[in-house]
N, C-alpha and C positions, 0 to 999 in steps of 0.2 A: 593305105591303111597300115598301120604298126602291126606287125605279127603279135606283138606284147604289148600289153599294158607296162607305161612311164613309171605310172601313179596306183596307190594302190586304192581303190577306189571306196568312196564314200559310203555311210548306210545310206545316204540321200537317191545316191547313184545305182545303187542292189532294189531299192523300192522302184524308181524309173524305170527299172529293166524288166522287173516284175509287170508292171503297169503296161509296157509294149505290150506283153502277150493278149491283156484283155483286150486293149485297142485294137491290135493286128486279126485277132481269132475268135476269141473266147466268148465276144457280146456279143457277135454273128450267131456263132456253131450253138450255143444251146439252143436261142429257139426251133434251128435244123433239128436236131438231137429230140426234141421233144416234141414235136409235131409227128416224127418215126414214129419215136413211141405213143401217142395217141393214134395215130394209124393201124401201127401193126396188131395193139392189143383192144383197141374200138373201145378204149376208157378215156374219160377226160383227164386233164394232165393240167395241172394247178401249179406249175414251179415249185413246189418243194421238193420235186426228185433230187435237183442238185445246188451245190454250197460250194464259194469257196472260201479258201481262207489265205491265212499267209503270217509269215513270222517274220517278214523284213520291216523293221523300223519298232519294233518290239519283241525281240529273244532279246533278251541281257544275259542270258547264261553262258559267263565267261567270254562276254563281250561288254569293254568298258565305255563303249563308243555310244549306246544305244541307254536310253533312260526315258525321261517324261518327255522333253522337248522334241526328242528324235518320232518319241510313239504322236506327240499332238500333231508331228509335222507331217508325219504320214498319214494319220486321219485326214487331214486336209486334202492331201492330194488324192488318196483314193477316193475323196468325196469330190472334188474337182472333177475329177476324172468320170465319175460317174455319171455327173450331171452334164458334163460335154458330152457324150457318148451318149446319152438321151436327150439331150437338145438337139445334135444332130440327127437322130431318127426322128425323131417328132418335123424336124424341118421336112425333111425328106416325102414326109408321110402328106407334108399341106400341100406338096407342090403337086401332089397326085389325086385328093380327095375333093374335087369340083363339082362333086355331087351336089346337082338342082333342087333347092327345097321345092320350086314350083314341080316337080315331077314325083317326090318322094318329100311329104311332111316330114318334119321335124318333130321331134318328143317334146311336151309340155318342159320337159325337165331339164332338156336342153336349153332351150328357149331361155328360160329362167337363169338359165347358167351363165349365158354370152350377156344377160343382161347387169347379170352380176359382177363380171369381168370388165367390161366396158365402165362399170363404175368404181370398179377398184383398180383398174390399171389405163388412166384417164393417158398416158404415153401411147397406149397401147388402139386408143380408138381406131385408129385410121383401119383398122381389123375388122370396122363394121362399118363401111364407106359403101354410098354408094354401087360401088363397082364390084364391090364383091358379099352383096346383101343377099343374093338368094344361094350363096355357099356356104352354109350356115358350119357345113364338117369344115371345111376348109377355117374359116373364122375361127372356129373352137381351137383348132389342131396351132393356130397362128397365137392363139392366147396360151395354150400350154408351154410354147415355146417361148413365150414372153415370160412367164413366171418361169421357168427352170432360167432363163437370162438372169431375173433377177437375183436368185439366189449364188448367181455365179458372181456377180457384180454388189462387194461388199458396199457401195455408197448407194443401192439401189435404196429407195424408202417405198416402194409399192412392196405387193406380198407375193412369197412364190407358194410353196407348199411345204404346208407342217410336216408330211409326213410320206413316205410312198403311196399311202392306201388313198391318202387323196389325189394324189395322180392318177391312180388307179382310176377311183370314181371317174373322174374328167377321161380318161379314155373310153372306159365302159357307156360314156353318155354319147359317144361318137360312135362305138362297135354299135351299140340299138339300135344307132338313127341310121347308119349302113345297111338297111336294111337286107335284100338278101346276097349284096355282091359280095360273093366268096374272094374274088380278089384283095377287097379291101378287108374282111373277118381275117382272112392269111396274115395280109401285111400288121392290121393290127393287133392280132394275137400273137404275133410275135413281138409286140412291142412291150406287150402286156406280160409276157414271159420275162423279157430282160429285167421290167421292173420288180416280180417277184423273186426272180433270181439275184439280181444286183442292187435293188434297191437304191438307195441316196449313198452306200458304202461302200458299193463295190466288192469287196471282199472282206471278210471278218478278220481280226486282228487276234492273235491268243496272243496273249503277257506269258514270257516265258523267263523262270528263273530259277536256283537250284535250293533244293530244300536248306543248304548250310547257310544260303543268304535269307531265307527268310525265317531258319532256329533263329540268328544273328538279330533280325529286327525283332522278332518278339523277348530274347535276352533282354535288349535294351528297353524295352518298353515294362514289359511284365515284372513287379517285383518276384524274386523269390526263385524265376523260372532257369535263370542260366545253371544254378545247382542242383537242382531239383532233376533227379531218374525220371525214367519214360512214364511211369505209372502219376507220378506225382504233376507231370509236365501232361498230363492230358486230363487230369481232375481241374488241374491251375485252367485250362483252354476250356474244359468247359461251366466253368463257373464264370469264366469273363466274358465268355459268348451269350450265356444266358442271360447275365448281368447286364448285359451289352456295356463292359466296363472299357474307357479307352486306355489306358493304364498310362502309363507318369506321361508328362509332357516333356517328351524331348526327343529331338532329332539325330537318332546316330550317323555318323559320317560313311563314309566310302559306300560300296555298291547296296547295303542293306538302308540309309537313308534316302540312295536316290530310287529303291525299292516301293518306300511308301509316297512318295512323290506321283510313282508312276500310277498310282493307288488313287490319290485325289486327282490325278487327270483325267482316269477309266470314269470315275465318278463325274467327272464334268460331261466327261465322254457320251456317256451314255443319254446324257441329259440332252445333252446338245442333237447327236447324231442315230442315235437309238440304242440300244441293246443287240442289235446284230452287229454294232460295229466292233465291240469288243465285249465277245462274248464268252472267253475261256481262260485260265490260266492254267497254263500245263509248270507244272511242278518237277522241277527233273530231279535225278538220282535220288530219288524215295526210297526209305529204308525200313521205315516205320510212322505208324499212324499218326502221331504228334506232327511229321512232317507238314502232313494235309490238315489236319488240325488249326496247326499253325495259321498254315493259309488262310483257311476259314476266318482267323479273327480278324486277320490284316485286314482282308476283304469286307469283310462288314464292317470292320469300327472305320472305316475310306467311305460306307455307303455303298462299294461295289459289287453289286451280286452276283459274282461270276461263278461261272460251273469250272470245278476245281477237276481236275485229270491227271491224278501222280502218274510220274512216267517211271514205268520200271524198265531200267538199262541194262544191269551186268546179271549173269546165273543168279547168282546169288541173291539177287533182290528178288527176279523174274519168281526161282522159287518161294519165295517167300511172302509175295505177293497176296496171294489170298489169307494167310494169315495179316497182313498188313488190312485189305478189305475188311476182315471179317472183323476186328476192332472198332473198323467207323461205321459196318452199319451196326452195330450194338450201341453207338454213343448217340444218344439221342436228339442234340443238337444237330448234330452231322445228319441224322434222319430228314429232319426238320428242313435243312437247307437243300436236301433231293426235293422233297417234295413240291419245293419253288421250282424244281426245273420237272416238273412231272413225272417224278421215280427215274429219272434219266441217269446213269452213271456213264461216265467216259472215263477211258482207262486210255492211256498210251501205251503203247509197247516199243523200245527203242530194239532197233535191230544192228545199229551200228557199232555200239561198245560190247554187247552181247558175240559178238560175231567178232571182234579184236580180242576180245575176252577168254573166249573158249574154241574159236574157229568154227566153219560154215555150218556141217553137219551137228554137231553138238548146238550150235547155236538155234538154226532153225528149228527142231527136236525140243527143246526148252522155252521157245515161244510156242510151238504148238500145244504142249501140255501147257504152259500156262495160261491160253485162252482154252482150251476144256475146263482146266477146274474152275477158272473167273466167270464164267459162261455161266458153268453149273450152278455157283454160288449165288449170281446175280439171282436166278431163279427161285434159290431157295428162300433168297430174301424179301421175293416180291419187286424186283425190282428190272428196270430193261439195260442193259448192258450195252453201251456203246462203246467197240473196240478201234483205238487210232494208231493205226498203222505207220512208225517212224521209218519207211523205207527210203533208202540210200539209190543210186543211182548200178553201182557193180554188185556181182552176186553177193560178194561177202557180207553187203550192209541191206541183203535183205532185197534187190534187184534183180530184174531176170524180166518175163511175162506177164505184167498187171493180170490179165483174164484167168490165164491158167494160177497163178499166185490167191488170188480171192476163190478160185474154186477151190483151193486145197485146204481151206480154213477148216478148221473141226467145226462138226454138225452142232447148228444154235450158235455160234459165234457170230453170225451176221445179222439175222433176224430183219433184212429188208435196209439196213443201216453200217456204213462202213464209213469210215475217214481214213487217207491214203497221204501223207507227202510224196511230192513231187518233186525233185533237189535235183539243181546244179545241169548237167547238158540234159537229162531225161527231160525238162522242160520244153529246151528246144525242140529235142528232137518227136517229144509226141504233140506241139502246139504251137511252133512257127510256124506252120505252113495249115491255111484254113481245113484243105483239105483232112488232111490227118489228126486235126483237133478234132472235128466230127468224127472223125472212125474209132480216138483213143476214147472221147468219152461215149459212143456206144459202146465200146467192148466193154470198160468199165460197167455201166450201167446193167449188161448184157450178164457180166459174171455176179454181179450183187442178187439180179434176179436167179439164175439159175442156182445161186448157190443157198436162199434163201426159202428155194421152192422143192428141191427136190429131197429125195431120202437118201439117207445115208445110210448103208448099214453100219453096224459096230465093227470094230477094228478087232480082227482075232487076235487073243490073249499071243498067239506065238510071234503075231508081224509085232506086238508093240515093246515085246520083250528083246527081239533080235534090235528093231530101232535103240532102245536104252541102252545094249551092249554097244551100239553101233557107236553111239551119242559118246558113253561113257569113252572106247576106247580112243576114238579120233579127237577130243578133247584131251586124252593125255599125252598123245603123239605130238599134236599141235602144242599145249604150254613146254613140253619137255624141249622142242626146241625155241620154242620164242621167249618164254619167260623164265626157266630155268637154267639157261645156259646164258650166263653172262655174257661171254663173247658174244654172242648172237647180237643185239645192239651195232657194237662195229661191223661184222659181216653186212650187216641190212643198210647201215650207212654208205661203207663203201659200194656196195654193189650197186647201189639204187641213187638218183638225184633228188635223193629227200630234202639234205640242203639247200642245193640250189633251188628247191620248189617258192622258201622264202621270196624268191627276188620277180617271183610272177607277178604279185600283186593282181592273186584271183577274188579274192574276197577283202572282206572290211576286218572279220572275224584272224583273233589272232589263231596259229597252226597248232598252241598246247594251250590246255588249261593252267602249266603252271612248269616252272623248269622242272626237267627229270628226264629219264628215260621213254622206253616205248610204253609205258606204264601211261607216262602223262599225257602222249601224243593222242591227237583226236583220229580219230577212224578214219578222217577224208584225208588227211595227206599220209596216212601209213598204208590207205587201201592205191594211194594215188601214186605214191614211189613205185607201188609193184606191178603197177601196169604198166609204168613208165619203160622197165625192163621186160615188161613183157612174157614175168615168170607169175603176175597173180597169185601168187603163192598163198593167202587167205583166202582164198576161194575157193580151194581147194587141198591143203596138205593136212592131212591125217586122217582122209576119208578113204585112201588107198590102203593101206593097213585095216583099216576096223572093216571094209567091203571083202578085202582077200581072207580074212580070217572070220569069215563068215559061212550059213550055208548057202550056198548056191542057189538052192532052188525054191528053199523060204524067199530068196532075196527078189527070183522073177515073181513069183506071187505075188508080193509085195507090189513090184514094178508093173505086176497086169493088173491089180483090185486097188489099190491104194490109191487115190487123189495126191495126198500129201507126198508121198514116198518120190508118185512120178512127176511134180512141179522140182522136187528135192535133186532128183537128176538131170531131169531135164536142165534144170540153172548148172549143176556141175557140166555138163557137157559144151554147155555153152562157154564157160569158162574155159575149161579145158584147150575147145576148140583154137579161144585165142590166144592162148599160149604157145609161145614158144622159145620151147628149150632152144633151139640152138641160134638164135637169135642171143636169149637172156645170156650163153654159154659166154659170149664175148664181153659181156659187162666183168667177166671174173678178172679180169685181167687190170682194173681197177681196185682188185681186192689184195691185200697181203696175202701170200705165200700159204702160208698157217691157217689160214683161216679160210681158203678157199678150199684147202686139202679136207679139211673137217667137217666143212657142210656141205659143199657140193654134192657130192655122193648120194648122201644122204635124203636132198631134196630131188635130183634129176631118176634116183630110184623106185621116190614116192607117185609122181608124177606118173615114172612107169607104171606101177601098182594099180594105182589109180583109173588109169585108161584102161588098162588089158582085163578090167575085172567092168567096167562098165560093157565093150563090146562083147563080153563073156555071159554077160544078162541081156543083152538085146541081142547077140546075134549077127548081129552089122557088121560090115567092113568098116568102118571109120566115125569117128562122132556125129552125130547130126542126122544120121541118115534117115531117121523118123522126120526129120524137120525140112526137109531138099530145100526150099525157098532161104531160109535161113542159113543154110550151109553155103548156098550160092554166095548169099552175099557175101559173107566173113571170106569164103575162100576168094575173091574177086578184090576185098577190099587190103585185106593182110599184106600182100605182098608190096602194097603201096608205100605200109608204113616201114618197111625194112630199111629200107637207105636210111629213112631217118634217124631207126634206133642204130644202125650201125655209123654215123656221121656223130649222133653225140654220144656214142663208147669214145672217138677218137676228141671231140670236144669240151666232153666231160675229163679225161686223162690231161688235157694242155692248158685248162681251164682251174684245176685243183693243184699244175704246177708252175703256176702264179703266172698265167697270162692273161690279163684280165680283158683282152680284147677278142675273147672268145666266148665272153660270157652272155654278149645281145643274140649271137648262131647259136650257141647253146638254150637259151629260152626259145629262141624262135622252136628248134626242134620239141623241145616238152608241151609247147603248143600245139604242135604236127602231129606229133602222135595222140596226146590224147583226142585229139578232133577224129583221129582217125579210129583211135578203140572205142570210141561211147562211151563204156559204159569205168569212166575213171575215178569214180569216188561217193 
């Protein structure tokens, strides 16, 4: 096997990789997962505990690859995929239920059903043959697997099933007639899980796209609205929404026409495969209410009723946010289309430009306060508040401990209900392997409940004051060197194999939204260079400064009573851990003269700072020492990846002086390490 990827792979080939994990894990582990939980807590358990979703083969945001044809293409196959995946259980399930009607009658209604079957799927007789006439579960279980056949087999003309819920009925006529063997209630109520869980879709689809591509398609559509200020551009939205007006007939070009393309396909979509298959548009870099507005019209004047989820990304929005909310629930159409979704609001929170934006501390701090006051507001408005968590894979984007992470939520943020991304290795690593798919989503499940049910006291006025100095200070340390020192750019290029990251071909998605600086670079290869070196530097620089110039002993408070505070360090610790200075020390030697003199200092100081003020709050001889299991590992697994980063310091140096047959050892190693650090981007 290639250590790298030739090619760089397809959206076709990102949705197949996604699709393994259901097949490999995922259709198994929930009904495990839910069967616990009907045990442990002696309630019935109906599949809506969990959901999943996915944005391969539909985020266009700043991806040109991905549009209508790419979203129908993958409808299809998670619908494929679905129905294989329930054919084969259903098969499995006939080859075991030989259960004697002469020993255990049959239900009228069964009875009625296999006669029904035998007449609508006249291929399918031989299901009621002599040979197998008093196995009537058996014969049923043989016809269920006949129609999911046919709907996989487009030239089939017999009927499979409209809908899940009639599958459902067809198994529930076979659970009755089971009468009391708990083997066979087991094996079918798991079956019966998969199809509430996954239904004919598999996993839900969100339409994802940025608020300037969909200002852009209502410009072209809407007279009047490209000039028209924000006040006048949400009077213009809701008189067309009302109107239900579709405004000019015409087709803008580049990503805002194949925008509403994707628009009449959700429409077909839903028609075709349901309302669970694509059931969201999250909206990105939302600034103001027009944004989601906006949406709004697309979406209805297409026929598609999607629940709209502005995602708030940088400070600046995140603050701004509930002013942004508290606009659309005052507008009365935007009322209107909650109420379609049952007063439900969904809210995104990105953590990964937030967190390149202002760094970890600051960052985390500005999402916490922004789900307090969204939380709050939701309430005031009569409305329930569903918060979707944009987490990244490394600390900086919002990474670390699922369980511990969901308990540190502020109190009323989760209300029984959370949505989480899953991205890039954190996939593999909590759901290639059966085993640990079941334990990641109990823990999951485990922290929604606990955090959902317990009390919270209020946060003293003093811990949330020292936090905002905290936030504020380590926010200004962190832009002073990243964004306000020009140099800094080249420092971070040379030190780091940001360049060379291009030539992986990890993903389909391009590595900037648009040429520029570290301004325009996405979060995943800027958080990805700096694990590459092994100095994580977002993850932790500026938190050392605003911890040292703090008080001490507010700060263990903080660290003994606080939820939030102690997931906050816990993730810096973790980072920290895998750091290393004198590992990264050897990358300087790739850097100009000048420019190593200037920063180095600077960052292997903070770094100091930083450690010597966390073991000064716990206590501990060395990071981790609260976590022993965890410390084991990292310290067991680190020294593996050393050779590697020190073979491309010296790869990386013969590789930038034009030897180009050093550049397949050199991928190979950016492969090696990050396999070996997790948690890379």
């Amino acid at each position: 096997t290639d250590e790298v990827r030739r090619v760089r792979p397809l959206v076709e080939d990102e949705v197949r990789r996604n699709l393994f994990f259901f097949e490999a894990t995922l259709h198994d582990a929930v009904p495990q997962v839910l069967e616990e939980l009907e045990r442990s807590f002696e309630v019935r358990v109906d599949g809506r505990e969990l959901a999943f979703g996915s944005w391969a083969g539909s985020d266009m945001d700043g991806h040109p690859e991905v549009g209508a044809e790419t979203l129908a293409r993958t409808l299809a196959l998670h619908r494929e995929t679905a129905l294989r995946l329930l054919r084969l259980r259903v098969g499995r399930l006939a080859r075991t239920f030989s259960h004697s009607s002469r020993r255990a009658p049959i239900s009228p209604a069964l009875e009625a059903s296999l006669e029904r079957d035998g007449a609508e799927l006249p291929t399918a007789r031989v299901l009621r043959r002599a040979s197998s006439e008093f196995e009537p579960l058996r014969s049923k279980l043989g016809f269920i697997g006949h129609r999911l056949a046919n709907m996989l087999d487009p030239l089939s003309r017999e009927p499979g099933y409209s809908d899940p819920d009639a599958l459902r009925n067809d198994l529930w006529l076979v659970l009755e007639s089971a009468g009391s063997d708990h083997v066979a209630h087991g094996s079918l109520r798991h079956l019966l899980w998969q199809v509430d869980v996954f239904g004919f879709h598999l996993a839900s689809l969100d339409v994802r796209q940025s608020a300037a591509v969909v200002q852009e398609a209502v410009a072209t559509l809407l007279p009047g609205y490209r000039d028209a200020d924000e006040q006048e551009r949400l009077a213009l939205l809701e008189d067309a929404i009302a109107g239900q007006r579709r405004g000019l007939a015409r087709r803008p070009g580049g990503p805002a026409g194949e925008l509403l393309r994707v628009f009449d396909t959700v429409a077909l979509a839903r028609e075709a495969y349901g309302k669970r298959a694509v059931p969201v548009m999250v909206i990105s870099t939302v600034q103001r209410a027009s944004d989601v507005l906006a949406a709004l019209w697309l979406t209805s004047r297409a026929g598609a009723a999607l629940r709209l989820a502005p995602l708030f990304e940088t400070l600046a929005d995140l603050d701004h946010a509930p002013a942004t909310m508290a606009t659309l629930y005052e507008t009365p159409v935007y009322r209107d289309s909650l109420r379609a979704h049952a007063d439900r609001q969904l809210i995104m929170l990105g953590y990964s430009d937030s967190g390149k934006d202002s760094g970890f501390v600051s960052s985390q701090w500005a999402l916490h306060v922004a789900q307090e006051r969204l939380a709050a507001q939701a309430v005031e408005a009569g409305l329930a508040l569903e918060l979707f968590h944009g987490r990244g894979g490394s600390p900086s984007r919002g990474g670390g401990r699922t369980h511990r992470a969901i308990l540190a939520q502020p109190r009323g943020s989760i209300g029984g209900r959370i949505r989480i991304t899953e991205q890039g290795e954190t996939v593999s690593a909590r759901y290639g392997d059966p085993e640990l798919a079941v334990r990641s989503l109990e823990q999951t499940l485990s922290a929604v409940l606990l955090a959902s049910t317990r009390q919270q006291p209020p946060v003293p006025a003093a811990w949330r004051a020292e936090m905002e100095r905290l936030s504020a200070r380590s926010r200004e340390r962190y832009r002073a060197l990243v964004y306000d020192d020009p140099d800094f750019a080249r420092f971070f290029e040379q030190a780091t194999p940001l360049a060379e990251l291009a030539a992986l071909n990890i993903g389909s998605r391009p590595s900037r939204r648009a040429p520029g600086g570290i301004e325009k670079l996405r979060a995943i290869p800027w958080v990805f260079a700096w694990t590459q070196n092994r100095l994580l530097l977002p993850s932790w620089y500026g938190a050392g400064t605003a911890l040292a110039e703090g008080a001490l002993e507010v700060q263990r408070e903080m660290a003994a009573g606080w939820p939030f505070f102690q997931s906050l360090l816990s993730t810096l610790e973790m980072a920290l851990y895998k750091t290393d200075l004198g590992v990264a020390e050897r990358y300087l030697r790739l850097v100009e003269p000048e420019l190593r003199a200037r920063f180095w200092p600077d960052i292997a100081g903070e770094h100091h700072r930083v450690v010597d003020r966390l073991l000064e709050m716990s206590g501990g001889a060395s990071l981790l020492d609260d976590s022993p299991a965890l410390q084991l590992r990292l310290s067991h697994r680190n020294p593996w990846i050393d050779p590697l980063s020190h073979l491309q310091v010296e790869l990386l140096a013969r590789a930038r002086a034009g030897r180009d047959e050093m550049r397949a050892p050199l991928l190979a190693t950016i492969t090696g390490i990050a396999a070996g650090m997790r948690n890379t981007g």
